[in-house]
Structure formats: structure tokens, C-alpha cells
N, CA, C and O atoms as a DFTB+ gen file, in Angstrom:
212 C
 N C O
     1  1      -2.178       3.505      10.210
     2  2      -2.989       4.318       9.328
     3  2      -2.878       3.774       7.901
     4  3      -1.944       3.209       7.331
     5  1      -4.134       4.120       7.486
     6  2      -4.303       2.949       5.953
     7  2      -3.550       4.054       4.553
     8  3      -3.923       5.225       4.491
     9  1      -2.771       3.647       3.787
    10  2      -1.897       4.728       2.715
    11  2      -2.202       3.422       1.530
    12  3      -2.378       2.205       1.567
    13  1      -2.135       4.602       0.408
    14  2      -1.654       3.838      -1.020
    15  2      -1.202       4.703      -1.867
    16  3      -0.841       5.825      -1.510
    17  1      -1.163       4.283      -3.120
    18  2      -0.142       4.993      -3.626
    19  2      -0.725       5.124      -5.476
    20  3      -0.965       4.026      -5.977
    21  1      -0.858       5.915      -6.071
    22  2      -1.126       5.898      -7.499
    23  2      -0.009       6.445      -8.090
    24  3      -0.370       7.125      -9.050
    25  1       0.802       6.450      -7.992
    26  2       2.044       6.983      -8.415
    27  2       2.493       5.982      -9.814
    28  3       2.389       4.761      -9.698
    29  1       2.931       6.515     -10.959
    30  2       3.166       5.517     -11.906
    31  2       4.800       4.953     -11.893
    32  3       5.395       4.064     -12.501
    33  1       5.165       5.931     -10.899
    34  2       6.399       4.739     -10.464
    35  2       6.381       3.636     -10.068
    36  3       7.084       2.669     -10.363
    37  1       5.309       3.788      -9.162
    38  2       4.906       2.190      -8.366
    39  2       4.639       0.735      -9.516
    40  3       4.519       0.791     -10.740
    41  1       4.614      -0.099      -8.915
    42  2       4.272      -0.683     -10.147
    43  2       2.551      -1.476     -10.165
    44  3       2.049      -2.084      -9.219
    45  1       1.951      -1.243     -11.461
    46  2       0.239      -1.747     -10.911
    47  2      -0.295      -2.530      -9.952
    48  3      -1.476      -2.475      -9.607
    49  1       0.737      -3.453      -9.384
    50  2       0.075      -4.315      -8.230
    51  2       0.285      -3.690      -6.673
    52  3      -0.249      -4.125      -5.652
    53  1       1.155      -2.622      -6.774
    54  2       1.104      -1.609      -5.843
    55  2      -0.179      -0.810      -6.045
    56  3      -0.785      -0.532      -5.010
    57  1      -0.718      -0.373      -7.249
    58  2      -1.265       0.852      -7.019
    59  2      -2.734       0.072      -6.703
    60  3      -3.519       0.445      -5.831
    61  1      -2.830      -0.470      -7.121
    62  2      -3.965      -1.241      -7.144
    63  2      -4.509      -1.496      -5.485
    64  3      -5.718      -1.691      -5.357
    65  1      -3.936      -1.497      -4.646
    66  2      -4.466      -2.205      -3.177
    67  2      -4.277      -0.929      -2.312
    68  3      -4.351       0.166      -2.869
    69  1      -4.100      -0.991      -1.333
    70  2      -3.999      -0.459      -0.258
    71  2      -3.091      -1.004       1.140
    72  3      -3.541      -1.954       1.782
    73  1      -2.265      -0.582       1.407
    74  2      -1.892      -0.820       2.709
    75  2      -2.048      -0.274       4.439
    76  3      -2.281       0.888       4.773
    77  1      -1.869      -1.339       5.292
    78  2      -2.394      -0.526       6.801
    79  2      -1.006      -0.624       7.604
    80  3      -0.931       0.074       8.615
    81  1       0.134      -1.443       7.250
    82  2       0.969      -1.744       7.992
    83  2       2.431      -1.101       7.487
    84  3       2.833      -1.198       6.328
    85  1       3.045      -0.528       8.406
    86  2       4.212      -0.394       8.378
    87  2       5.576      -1.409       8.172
    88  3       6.716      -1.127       7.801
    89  1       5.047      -2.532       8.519
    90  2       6.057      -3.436       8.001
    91  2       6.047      -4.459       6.675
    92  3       6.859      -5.259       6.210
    93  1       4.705      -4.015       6.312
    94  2       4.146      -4.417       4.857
    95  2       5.584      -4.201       3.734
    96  3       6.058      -3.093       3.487
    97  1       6.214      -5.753       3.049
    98  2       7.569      -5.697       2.007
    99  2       6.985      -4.531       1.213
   100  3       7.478      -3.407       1.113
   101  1       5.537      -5.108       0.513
   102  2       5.231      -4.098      -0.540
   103  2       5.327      -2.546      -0.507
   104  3       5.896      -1.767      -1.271
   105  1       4.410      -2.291       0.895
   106  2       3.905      -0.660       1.263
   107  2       5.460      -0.194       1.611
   108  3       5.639       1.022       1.543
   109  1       6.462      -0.902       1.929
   110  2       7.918      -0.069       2.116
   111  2       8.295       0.334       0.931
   112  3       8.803       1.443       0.770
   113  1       8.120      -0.406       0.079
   114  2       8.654       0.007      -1.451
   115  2       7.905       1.368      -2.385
   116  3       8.207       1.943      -3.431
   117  1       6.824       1.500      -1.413
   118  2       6.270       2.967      -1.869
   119  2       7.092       4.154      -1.188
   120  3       6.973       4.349       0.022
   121  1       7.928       4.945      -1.976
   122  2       8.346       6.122      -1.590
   123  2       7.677       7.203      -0.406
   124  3       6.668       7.707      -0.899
   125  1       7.836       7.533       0.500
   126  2       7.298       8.472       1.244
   127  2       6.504       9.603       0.646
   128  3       5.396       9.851       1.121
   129  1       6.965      10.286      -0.327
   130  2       6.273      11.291      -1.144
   131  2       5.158      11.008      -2.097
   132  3       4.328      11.778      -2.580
   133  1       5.395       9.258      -2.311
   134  2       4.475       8.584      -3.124
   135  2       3.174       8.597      -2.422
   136  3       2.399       9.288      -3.083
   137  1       2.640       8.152      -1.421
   138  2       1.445       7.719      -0.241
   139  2       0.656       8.623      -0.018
   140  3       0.913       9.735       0.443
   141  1      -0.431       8.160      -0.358
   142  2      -1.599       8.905       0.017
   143  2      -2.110       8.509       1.283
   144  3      -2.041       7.281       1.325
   145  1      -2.613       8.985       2.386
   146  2      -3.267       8.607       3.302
   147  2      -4.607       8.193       2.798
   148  3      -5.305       8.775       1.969
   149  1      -4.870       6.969       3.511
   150  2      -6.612       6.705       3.365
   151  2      -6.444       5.549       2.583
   152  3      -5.289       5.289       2.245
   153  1      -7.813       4.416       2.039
   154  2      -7.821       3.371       1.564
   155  2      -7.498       3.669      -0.083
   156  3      -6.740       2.988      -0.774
   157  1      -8.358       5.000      -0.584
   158  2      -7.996       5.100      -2.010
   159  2      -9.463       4.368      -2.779
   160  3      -9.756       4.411      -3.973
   161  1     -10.235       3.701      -1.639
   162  2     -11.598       2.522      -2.332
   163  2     -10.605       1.433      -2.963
   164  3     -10.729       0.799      -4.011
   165  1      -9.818       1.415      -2.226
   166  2      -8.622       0.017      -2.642
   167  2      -8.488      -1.554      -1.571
   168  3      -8.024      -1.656      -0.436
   169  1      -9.026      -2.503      -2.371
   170  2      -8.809      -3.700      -1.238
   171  2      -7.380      -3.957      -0.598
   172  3      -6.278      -3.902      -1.143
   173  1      -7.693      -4.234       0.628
   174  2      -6.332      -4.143       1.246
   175  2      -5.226      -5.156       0.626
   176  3      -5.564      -6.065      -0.132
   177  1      -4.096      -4.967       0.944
   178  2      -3.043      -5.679       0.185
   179  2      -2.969      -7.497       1.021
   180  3      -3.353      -8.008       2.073
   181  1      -2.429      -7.816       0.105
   182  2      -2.321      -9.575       0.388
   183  2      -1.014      -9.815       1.484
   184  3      -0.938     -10.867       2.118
   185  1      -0.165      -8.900       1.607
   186  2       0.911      -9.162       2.157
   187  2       0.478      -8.532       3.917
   188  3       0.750      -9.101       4.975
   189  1      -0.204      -7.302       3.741
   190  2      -0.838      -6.800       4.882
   191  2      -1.546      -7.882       5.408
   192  3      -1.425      -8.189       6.594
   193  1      -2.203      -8.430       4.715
   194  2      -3.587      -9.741       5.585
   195  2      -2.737     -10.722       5.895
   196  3      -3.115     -11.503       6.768
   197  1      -1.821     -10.868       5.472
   198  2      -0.410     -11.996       6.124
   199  2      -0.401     -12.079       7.367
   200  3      -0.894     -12.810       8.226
   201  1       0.627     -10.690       7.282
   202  2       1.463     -10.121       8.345
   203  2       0.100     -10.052       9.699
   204  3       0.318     -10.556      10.801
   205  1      -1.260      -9.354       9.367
   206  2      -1.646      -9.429      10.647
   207  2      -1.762     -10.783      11.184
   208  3      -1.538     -11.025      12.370
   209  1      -2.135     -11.745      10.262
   210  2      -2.757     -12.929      11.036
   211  2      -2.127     -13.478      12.505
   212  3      -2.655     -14.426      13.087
């Protein structure tokens, strides 16, 4: 399920994208309470398009 995060803890290159993966380095570093479900109208993250390939 796709989450992101606008939280100003995060830091802008977090808030900025979107993640789909659970094992995403970045999307772990978003706090649980931080995450929004859904894309946010955010391009998906660079580390996510990695990991699926």
C-alpha cells in the first residue's frame, strides 16, 4: 500500500515522494504516526523503483 509522509520531521526529500514498499531504506525512516496512506499526488520514490526492479 502506497504511504507518504508531510511531517516536518521528515526531511524534504522524504516529504516530497511517495513510497509503495515496505522495505524501502527511506519509507522506514518515516515514523509510523508520520504516514499517510495514499500517493499524496507524490512521484514515487527512487529507492522504491530500485528495489522493485
Amino acid at each position: 500500500m502506497a504511504y507518504h509522509t508531510d511531517s516536518p520531521e521528515s526531511p524534504p526529500k522524504h516529504r516530497e515522494v511517495h513510497h509503495d514498499r515496505e522495505d524501502c531504506p527511506d519509507g522506514k525512516r518515516i515514523k509510523k504516526e508520520h504516514r499517510n496512506n495514499g500517493t499524496g499526488g507524490k512521484p514515487l520514490c527512487d529507492e522504491c523503483i530500485k528495489l522493485a526492479r
